[in-house]
C-alpha positions in Angstrom: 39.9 -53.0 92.3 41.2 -50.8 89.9 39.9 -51.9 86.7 36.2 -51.2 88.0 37.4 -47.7 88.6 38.7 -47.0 85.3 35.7 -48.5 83.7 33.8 -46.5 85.3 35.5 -43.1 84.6 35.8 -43.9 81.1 31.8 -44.3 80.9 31.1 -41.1 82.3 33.6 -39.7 80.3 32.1 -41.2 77.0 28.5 -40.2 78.5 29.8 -36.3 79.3 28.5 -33.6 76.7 31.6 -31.7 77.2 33.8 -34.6 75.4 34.0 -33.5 72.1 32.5 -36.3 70.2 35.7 -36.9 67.6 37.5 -38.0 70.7 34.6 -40.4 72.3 35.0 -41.5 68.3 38.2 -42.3 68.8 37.7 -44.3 72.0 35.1 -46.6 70.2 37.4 -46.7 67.2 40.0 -48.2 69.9 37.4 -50.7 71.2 37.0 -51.6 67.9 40.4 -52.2 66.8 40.7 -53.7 69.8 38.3 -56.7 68.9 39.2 -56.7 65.1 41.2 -59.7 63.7 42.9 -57.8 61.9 46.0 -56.1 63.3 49.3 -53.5 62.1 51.2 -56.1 63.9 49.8 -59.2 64.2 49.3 -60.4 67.9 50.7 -64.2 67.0 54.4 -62.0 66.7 56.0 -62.2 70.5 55.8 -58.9 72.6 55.7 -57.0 69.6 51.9 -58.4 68.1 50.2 -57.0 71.3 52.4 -53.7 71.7 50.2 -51.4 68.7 46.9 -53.2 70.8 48.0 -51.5 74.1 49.2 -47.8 72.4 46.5 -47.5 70.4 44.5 -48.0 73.9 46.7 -45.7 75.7 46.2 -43.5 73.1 42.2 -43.1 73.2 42.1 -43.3 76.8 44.8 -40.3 77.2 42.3 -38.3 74.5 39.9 -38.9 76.8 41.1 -38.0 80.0 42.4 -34.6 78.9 39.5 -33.7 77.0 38.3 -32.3 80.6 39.3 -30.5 83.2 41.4 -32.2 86.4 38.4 -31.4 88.4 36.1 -33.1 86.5 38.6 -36.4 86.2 38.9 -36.4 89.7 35.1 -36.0 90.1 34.6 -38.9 88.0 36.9 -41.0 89.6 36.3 -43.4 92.4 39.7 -44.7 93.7 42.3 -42.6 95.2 43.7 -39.6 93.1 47.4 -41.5 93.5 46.0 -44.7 91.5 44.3 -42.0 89.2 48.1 -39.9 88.4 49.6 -43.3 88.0 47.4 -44.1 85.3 47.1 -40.6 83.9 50.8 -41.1 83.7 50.7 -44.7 82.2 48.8 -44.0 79.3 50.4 -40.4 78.3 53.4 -42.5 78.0 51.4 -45.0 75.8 49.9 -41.8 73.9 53.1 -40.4 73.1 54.4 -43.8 71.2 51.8 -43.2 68.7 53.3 -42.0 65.5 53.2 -38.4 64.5 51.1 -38.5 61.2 48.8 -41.2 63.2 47.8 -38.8 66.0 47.4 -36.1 63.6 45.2 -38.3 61.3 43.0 -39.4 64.5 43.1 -35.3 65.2 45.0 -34.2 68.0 
């Protein structure tokens, strides 16, 4: 039941004042993209078409999770703080994939 978790951190993340709102804006801009037709690599293209989906994801999520304090992560989390590292882990890796001049466009 780890998807429920994760939904659930990321909406009190996007609901917590302290999140600086250019990073809850890139979140929404990943939901977005996300749900859009319209792709950098088009999905029908094997592996490859859903790759930039998942990054850019990884991406907004990572923003996200380090735009608090560990404490407050692990507050916010309801599983157990290994399934939380593992994912911390998973989507920094994701994160750093992302092309220089596209993180420093999205600001950070």
């Amino acid at each position: 039941m780890v998807l429920p978790a994760i939904l659930a951190l990321l909406r009190k993340l996007m609901t917590d004042p302290a999140v600086p709102r250019r990073r809850k804006v890139v979140a929404l801009l990943a939901v977005g993209y996300l749900a859009s037709p319209i792709d950098l690599v088009p999905d029908f293209i094997p592996v490859l078409g859903r790759f930039d989906d998942v990054i850019f994801a990884a991406y907004a999520v990572d923003r996200l999770l380090h735009a608090v304090p560990p404490e407050v992560r692990e507050a916010y989390w309801m599983g157990s703080p290994d399934t939380l590292d593992l994912i911390s882990g998973l989507v920094a890796w994701g994160a750093e994939m992302v092309p220089a001049p596209v993180r420093r466009l999205l600001g950070s």
